[in-house]
Structure formats: C-alpha cells, structure tokens
BATOR-718915 format. One record per residue (C-alpha): z, x, y; residue in three letters. Coordinates in steps of 0.001 Angstrom, whole numbers, plus 524288, in hexadecimal, padded with zeros to 5 digits. Each point is the difference from the previous one (the first is absolute). Layout:
BEGIN
ZXYALA
...
//
This chain:
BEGIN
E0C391AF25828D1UNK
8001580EBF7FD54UNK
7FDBB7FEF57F058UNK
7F201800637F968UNK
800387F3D67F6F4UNK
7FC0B807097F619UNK
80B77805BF7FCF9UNK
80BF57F42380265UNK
8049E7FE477F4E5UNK
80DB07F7D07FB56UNK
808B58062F7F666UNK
80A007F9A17F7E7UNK
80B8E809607FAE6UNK
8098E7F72B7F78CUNK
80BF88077C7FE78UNK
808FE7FF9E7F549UNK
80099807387F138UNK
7F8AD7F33A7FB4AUNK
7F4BF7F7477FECAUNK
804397F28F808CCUNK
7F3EA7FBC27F69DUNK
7FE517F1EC80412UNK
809FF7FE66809BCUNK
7F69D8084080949UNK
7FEA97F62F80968UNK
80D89801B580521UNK
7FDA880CDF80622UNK
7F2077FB5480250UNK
806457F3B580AE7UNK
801948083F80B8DUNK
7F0EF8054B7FD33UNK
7FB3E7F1677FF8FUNK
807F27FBB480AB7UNK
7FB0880A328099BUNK
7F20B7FE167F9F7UNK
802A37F0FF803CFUNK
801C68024F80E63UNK
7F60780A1D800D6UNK
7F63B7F43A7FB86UNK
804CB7F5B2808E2UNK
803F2805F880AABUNK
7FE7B80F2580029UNK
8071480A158087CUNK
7FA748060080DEEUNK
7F87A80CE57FD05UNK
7FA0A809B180A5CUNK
7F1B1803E57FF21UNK
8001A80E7680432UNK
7EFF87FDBE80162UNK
801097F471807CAUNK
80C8B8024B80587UNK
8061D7F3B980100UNK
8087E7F6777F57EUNK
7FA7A7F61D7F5C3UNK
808377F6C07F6A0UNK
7FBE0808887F32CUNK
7FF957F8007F21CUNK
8006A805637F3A3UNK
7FD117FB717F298UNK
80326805DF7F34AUNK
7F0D08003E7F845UNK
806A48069E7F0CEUNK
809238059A7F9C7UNK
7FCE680E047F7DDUNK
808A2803897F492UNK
80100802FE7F164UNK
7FDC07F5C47F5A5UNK
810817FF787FD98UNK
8027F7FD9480EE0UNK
7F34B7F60180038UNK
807357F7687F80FUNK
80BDB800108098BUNK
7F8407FCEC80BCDUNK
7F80E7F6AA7FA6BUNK
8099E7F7417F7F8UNK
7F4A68008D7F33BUNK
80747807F67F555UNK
7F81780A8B7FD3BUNK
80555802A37F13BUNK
7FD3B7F71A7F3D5UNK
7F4197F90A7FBC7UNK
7FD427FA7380D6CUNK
8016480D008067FUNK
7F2417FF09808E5UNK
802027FB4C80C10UNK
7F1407FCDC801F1UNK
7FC3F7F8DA7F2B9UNK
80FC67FAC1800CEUNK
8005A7F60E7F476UNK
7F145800557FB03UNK
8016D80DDB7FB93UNK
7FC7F801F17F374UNK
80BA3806137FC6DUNK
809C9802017F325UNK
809508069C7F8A0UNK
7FE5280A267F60AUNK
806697FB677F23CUNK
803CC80E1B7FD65UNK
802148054A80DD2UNK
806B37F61E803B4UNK
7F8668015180E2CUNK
7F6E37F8A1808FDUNK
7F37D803AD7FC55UNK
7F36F7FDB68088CUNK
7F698803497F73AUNK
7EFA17F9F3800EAUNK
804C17FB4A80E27UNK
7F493805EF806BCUNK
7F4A97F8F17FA62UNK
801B07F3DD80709UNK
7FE09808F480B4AUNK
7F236801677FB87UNK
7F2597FA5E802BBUNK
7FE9C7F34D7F82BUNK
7F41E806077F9ADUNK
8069080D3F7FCF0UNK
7FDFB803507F11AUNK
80E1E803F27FF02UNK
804C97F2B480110UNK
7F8AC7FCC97F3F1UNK
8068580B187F7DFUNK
809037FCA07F579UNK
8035680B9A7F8D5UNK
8009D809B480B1AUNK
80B7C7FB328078CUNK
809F17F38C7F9B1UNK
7F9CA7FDD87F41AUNK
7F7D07F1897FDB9UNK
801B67FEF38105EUNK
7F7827FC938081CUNK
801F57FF7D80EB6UNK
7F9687F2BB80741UNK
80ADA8007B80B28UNK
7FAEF8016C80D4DUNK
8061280A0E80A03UNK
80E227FAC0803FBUNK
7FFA47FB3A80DD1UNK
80A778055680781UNK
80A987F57480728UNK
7FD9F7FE3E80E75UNK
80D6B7FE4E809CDUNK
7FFC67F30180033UNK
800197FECA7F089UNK
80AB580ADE8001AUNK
809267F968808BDUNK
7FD977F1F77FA33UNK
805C8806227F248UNK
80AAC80A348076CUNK
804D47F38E8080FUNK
805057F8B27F2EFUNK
8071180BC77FC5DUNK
80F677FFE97FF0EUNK
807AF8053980B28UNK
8040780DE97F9DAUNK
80DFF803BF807BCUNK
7FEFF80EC07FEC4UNK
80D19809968003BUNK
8040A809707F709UNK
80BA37F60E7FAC6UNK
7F68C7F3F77FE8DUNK
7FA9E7FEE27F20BUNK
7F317801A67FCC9UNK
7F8DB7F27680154UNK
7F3AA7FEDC7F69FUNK
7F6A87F5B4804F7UNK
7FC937F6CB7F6C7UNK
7F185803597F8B8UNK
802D580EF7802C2UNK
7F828809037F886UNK
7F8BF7F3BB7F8F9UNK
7F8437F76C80C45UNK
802B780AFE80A42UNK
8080B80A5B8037FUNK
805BB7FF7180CB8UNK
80C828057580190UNK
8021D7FA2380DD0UNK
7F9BA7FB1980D97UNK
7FC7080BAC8078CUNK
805E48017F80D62UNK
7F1CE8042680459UNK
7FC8B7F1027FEA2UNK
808117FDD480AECUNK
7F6C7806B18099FUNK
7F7CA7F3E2806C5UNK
7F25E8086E7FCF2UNK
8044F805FE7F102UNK
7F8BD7F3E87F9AFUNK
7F26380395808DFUNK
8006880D277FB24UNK
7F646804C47F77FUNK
8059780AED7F921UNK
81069800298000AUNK
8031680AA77F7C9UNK
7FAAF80CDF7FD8BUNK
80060808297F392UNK
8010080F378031AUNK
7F433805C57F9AEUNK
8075280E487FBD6UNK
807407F7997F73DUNK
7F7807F8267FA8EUNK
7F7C080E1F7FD3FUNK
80CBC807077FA57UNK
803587F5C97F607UNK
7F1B97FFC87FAF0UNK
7FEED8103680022UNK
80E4D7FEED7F6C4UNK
7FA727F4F47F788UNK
7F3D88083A7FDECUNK
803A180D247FFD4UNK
80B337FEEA7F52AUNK
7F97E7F76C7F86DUNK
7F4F180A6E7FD1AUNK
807F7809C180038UNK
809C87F7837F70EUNK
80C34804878067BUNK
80A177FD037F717UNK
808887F2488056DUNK
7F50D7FFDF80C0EUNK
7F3227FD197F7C1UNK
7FD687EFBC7FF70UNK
7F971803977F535UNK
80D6F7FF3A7F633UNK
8036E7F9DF7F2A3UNK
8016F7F3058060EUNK
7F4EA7FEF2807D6UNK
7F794803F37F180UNK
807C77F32F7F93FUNK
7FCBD7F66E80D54UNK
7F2498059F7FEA7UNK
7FDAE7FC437F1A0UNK
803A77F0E88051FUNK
7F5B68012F80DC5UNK
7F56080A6A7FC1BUNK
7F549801F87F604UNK
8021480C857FF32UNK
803858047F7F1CBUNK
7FCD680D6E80238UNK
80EA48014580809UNK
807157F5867F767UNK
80D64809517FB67UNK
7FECB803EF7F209UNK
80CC37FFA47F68DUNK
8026980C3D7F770UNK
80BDE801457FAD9UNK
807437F6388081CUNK
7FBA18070980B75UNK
7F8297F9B080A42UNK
7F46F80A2780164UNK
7F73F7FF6080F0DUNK
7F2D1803407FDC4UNK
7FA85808A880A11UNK
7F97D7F7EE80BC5UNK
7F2FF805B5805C8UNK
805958007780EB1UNK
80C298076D7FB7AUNK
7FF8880F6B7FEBFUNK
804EE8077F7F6B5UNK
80B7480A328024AUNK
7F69780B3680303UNK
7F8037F7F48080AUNK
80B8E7FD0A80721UNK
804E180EA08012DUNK
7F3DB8014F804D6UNK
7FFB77F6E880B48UNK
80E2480425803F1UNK
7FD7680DFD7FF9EUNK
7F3577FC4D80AABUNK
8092F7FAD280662UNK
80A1D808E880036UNK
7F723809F680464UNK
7F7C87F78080B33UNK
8004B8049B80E8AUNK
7FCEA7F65F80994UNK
7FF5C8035680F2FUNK
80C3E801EB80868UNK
804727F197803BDUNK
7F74A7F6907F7E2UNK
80A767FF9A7F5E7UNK
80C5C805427F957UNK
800C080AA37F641UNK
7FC8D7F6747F34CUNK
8035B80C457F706UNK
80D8C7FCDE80236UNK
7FE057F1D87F9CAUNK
7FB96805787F2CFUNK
80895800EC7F649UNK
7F8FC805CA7F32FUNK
80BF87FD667F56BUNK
7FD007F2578013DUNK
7F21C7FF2E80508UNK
8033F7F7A680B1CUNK
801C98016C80E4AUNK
80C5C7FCD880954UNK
803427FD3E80E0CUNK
7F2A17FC9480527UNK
800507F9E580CECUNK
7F6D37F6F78045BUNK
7F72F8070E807BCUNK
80028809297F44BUNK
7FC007F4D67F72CUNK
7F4A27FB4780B13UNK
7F96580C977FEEAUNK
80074802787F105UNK
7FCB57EFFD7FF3CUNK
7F3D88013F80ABCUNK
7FBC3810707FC9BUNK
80356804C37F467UNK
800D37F3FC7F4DAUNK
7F18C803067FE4BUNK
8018980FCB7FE9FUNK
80B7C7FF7B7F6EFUNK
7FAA87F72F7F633UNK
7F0E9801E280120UNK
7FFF9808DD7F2B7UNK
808007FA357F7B9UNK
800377F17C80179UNK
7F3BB7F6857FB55UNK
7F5447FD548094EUNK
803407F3F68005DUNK
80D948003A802BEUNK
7FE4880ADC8098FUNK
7F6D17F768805F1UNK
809657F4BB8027BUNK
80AB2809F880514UNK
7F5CE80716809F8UNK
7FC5A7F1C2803E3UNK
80D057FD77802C9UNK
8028F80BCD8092FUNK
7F5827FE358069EUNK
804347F388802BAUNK
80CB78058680518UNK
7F7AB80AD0807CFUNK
7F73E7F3AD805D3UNK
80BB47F83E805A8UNK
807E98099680623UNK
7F4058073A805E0UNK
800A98004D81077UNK
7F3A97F99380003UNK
7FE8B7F3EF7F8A6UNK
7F5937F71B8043EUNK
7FE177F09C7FD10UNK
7F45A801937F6A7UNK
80A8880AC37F94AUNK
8088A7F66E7FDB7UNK
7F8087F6BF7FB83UNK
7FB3680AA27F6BCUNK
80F218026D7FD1CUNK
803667F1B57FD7DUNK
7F3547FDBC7F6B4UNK
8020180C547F6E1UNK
80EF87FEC87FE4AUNK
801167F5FF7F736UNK
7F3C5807747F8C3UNK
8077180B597FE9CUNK
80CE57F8D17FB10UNK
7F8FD7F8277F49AUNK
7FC0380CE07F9E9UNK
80BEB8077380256UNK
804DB7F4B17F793UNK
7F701800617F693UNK
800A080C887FC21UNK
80FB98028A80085UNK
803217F14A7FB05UNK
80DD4801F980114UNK
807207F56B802B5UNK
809C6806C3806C4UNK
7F7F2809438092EUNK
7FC877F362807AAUNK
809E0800B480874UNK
802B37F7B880D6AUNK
7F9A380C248083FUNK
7F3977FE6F7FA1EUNK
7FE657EEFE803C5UNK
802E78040180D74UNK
7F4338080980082UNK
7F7E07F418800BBUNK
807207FBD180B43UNK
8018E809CE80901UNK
7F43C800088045AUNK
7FE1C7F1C880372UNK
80D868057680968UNK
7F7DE80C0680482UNK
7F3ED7F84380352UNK
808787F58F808E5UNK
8076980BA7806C0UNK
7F383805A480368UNK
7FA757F318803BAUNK
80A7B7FFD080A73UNK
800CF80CFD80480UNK
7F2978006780318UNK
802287F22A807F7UNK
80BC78084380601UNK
7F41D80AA880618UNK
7F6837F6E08049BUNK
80B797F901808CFUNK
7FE8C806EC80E1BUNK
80DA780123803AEUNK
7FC6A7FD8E80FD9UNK
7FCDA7F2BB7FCB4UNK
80C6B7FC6C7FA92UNK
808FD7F85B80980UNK
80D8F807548039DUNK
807B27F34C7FD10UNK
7F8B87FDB77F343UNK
7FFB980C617F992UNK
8037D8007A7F2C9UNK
8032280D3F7F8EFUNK
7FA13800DC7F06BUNK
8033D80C417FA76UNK
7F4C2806267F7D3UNK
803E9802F27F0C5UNK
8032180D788014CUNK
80B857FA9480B8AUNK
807567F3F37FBEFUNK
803D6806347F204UNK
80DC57FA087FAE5UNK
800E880AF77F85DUNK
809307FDE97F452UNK
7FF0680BE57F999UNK
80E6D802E8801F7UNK
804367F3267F919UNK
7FDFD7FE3A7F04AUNK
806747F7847F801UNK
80B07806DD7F4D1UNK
7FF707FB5F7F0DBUNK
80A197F6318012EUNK
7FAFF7FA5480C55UNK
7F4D77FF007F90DUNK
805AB7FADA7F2E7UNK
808297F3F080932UNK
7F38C7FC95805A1UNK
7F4AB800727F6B7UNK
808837FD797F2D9UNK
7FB6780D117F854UNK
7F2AD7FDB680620UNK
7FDA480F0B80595UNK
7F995809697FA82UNK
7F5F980B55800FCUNK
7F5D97F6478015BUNK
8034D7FCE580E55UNK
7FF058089C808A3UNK
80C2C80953804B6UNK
8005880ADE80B8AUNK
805C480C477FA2AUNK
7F98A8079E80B63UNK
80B63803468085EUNK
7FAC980B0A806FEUNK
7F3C97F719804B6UNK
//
C-alpha cells in the first residue's frame, strides 16, 4: 500500500439542506455493508514493499464527531436529563424549575476520592447534600447490546412518524439501535465513539467567557438561574433582591464590571499574535455591547489554552482566577504533542479537583452545563486510545502473516467526522420534546 497509516482517514459528507437526525443509518448501510466484507472476507491488496498480494481486512476502531452528531451515531439521545452517554441513566441529572433546562449541577463529586473533604460539604455545593455515591462504572458491550437488543425496531424515512420508545427520557434514552451494532466486532470494542475535543473546549471557553464578562442573553448567570439558585444553593449573598417590583441581581464576585470589561476587550482588540497561530481576534470585539462575535474554534482553543489567564489575572478573585487558570491548563495539558501515561494519570486525578471548585465558587445552577460532565470522561477515552496505540507500535509489522493481516486505523485516521451534519430546531423539538437547549452542546464553528 502506498499510504502512511497515519493519515487514512474515512469521511462522511451527508448531503442535503437538513439534519437526517436519527434516520442516519440509512446513508450509513452502504458504509456498514462494505465494512462487513472487509471483516469477513477482505479484498486483494498489493504490498509495494513486498511486492506481491495479501487478502487485506479492515475494521472500523471509532467514530469522531460533535456531541449533536454523537447522538446520531450512537442511538443514546444526547439532549434531556439523560443526555451523558457514559453515566446514561445514573446521572445525577434534573431540571431547573425556572429555566426550564437539564441541569447537571454537584455531578462531579461522585467522581471523587471516597475520603475527599468535598463530599462531606453541605453548604458549598446543593445545600444539606452530601455525596456517598461511588464513581459510576461505565457499561461494557455485552451489557450495551443486552439492553439495545430489546429495543423496538425504529423504520426510519422521512414520511415514517417519529416512534418514541417506551421509558424514553425517564429509564433511558435511546432513540434507536445503531447500525454500528451490526458489525460482528462493535460489541468487543472498547471505545465506540469519540467526542471531538475542539468542541468540547469551545463550548466551555463560551460558557465561561460570557458569563464573566456577562454578555447580555449569553451569560448563564441570568434572572432565572438567581431564582433556581435560591431553591439549590446557600448562597444568600446572590439571592435577587425586590425593589420596586423589580427583580434587582446583586453583583457576583467572578463577574466584571463594565470597565473591567472595556478593559479586557480593548487588550484584546489591540493583541498581536505571530503570523499563523491565529486569526485577527480584534475583529471579534465588539465594544457597544462588550461582547465578542464570530470566533472560530481554533480562535476559541487559543484564547481557552493562552490567554484566559492574562485577560482576567487583574481583575477577577484569586480564587476564581485560580479555578479558570486551572482549567486552561487543563486544556493546554491534553492537547499538548507530548502527553505521557503518568500525564494522564495526573490529568484524570486533578479534573474532577478542578470542577468541584469551579462549582463552588460560581454555584450557578445553570453554568453546569453537559460540556463540563464530559470532562470527567474523556479522559478515561484518552487513556484507552493511548493504551492501544501504543500496542499498535510495539506490533512488528514483518511478523504479521499476509493472509491474516488486519488493518486498525490509529485515532487521528478512522475519524467519521460529522462536523458537516447538525441537527435544526425542529428536528430537534420532534425528537427530544422541547428537551434542547444551551446546556448541550452545539457546533456553531463552521469554518473549523
């Protein structure tokens, strides 16, 4: 073969004006099929180094997309109360009285040590709470395709209607059977799909960023999310005060005020970064509202990973700055070239340490968004991939037989990149009954 494996890669281009949302799978059938025949039987390849035939195989490892299109190819409904495809039903989910959204607020202690003092802390996260819960264990294949197996047989077409399976949103929230489970090896695999990372960064930079700058209609940190709080927190000090009939917001310690804010956008406006490493962010400010428009996402992975901690490092509270610059580093850590196993276990201890006091210190309900729980699993994902890809390196290729040679793409190669496919509002409305919001994730980075 005359390609490096490092860069085959599989593309998926859906065409049409629309989402096909859950009905996926239809263009997905010839994929399978082919992926089918390249497990069982495989097609006659010539090695240019060996220069001679062998019956090559091929098997698909994961899927990479964004959170909208992870929902497609996995069949779990990724909006709603059950939106985490990893905790599934035992997150710790619920909705906001006032918001009227899923909220996954204190979800991350669990994650922590059974010792950890945070557990034990009643008034710093949901008040009188205390979390005993262990770490949720994620399902194996065999469990998934036990539960997918007694699901209904979902006929998908544009003119079929929409078939909700009983216990949807409630017990679980699959949406269908995957196609994928069709492969003979998808149940042996130990990661299926794969959660784009730039995503997962960009919704946390917009989550952060215009809630301390409190962007007007961007900021979680809004009317409602003050009346849920007063029901979830002890924290009196940002309870809403009535005057006059008028709701009044005290002032939060990680929000700035407008000249702090003119201050950080004029910094921006007038930074100069080197040719290439990123666009011209001056063009994103926009001073009349104090807010900033059409970042892309490698615009939001730099400001997320470099500059968080140089905007903010006068003006916010230590210890919210703190929790921010713990954050990016974070960010920095994982998408570093290097990244070595005792870095990841490094990674994988201090997330969930970082989280809890990101919590505690903005305790708004509504800032505890989706994007934040998959944080804590992530890297459980990164530490299998590079489980495997180091197996991958210490395999000497000469000692494979021709005839038995199987072809695993690394993670960079086998993407099933679904970048190009999101799900519209009334797709979304149909499916998930009202259930999406700002909480989940959504990929308004076109030009990535």
């Amino acid at each position: 073969m005359c390609m490096d494996r490092p860069y085959m890669f599989l593309t998926l281009l859906v065409p049409g004006p629309k989402s096909p949302g859950r009905s996926l799978d239809v263009y997905l059938q010839p994929l399978i099929n082919e992926l089918k025949t390249l497990w069982d039987v495989g097609v006659e390849t010539y090695d240019v180094a060996k220069k001679q035939n062998f019956q090559m195989k091929a098997a698909l490892m994961w899927t990479v997309s964004d959170f909208p299109a992870y929902g497609m190819l996995s069949g779990w409904s990724t909006h709603g109360k059950l939106a985490c495809p990893y905790c599934m039903n035992e997150i710790k989910s619920f909705r906001l009285k006032h918001g009227g959204k899923p909220c996954f607020f204190d979800c991350h202690r669990q994650f922590l040590p059974l010792d950890h003092p945070y557990r034990y802390q009643k008034d710093n996260f949901t008040k009188g709470r205390i979390e005993r819960d262990e770490t949720v264990i994620r399902s194996i294949g065999d469990e998934l395709e036990e539960e997918i197996s007694l699901l209904l047989n979902i006929e998908f077409g544009r003119t079929k209607e929409k078939e909700r399976i009983e216990g949807f949103g409630k017990s679980h929230n699959w949406l269908k059977r995957s196609i994928f489970w069709d492969l003979p090896y998808w149940k042996t695999n130990l990661i299926r799909h794969n959660l784009d990372v730039m995503h997962i960064e960009k919704n946390v930079f917009d989550n952060v960023f215009n809630t301390v700058m409190d962007v007007k209609g961007k900021t979680k940190d809004n009317v409602k999310a003050r009346l849920d709080l007063q029901n979830i927190c002890n924290r009196r000090n940002l309870e809403l005060n009535e005057v006059n009939g008028k709701h009044i917001k005290p002032k939060a310690s990680y929000t700035l005020t407008k000249d702090e804010r003119h201050t950080v956008l004029k910094w921006i406006k007038d930074l100069r970064l080197p040719d290439g490493y990123a666009s011209n962010l001056g063009r994103c400010v926009n001073l009349d509202d104090y807010s900033m428009h059409g970042m892309k996402s490698h615009d939001c992975h730099v400001f997320m990973e470099r500059l968080i901690p140089l905007a903010f490092g006068d003006l916010l509270l230590e210890s919210v700055w703190n929790g921010l610059t713990e954050l990016s580093q974070f960010f920095r850590a994982l998408c570093s070239t290097v990244l070595s196993e005792s870095d990841m276990k490094t990674l994988e201890e201090n997330i969930v340490i970082t989280l809890s006091p990101l919590e505690e210190v903005y305790q708004e309900p509504s800032s505890s968004n989706l994007a934040r729980v998959v944080l804590d699993h992530e890297l459980d994902n990164i530490d299998i991939l590079t489980d495997v890809h180091r197996q991958e390196e210490e395999v000497n290729p000469d000692e494979l037989h021709p005839q038995g040679m199987e072809l695993e793409q690394e993670d960079e190669s086998d993407e099933l990149e679904e970048g190009f496919v999101e799900p519209n509002d009334e797709q979304l409305v149909e499916e998930e009954s009202g259930d999406e919001d700002d909480l989940t994730f959504s990929d308004n980075s076109s030009g990535n």
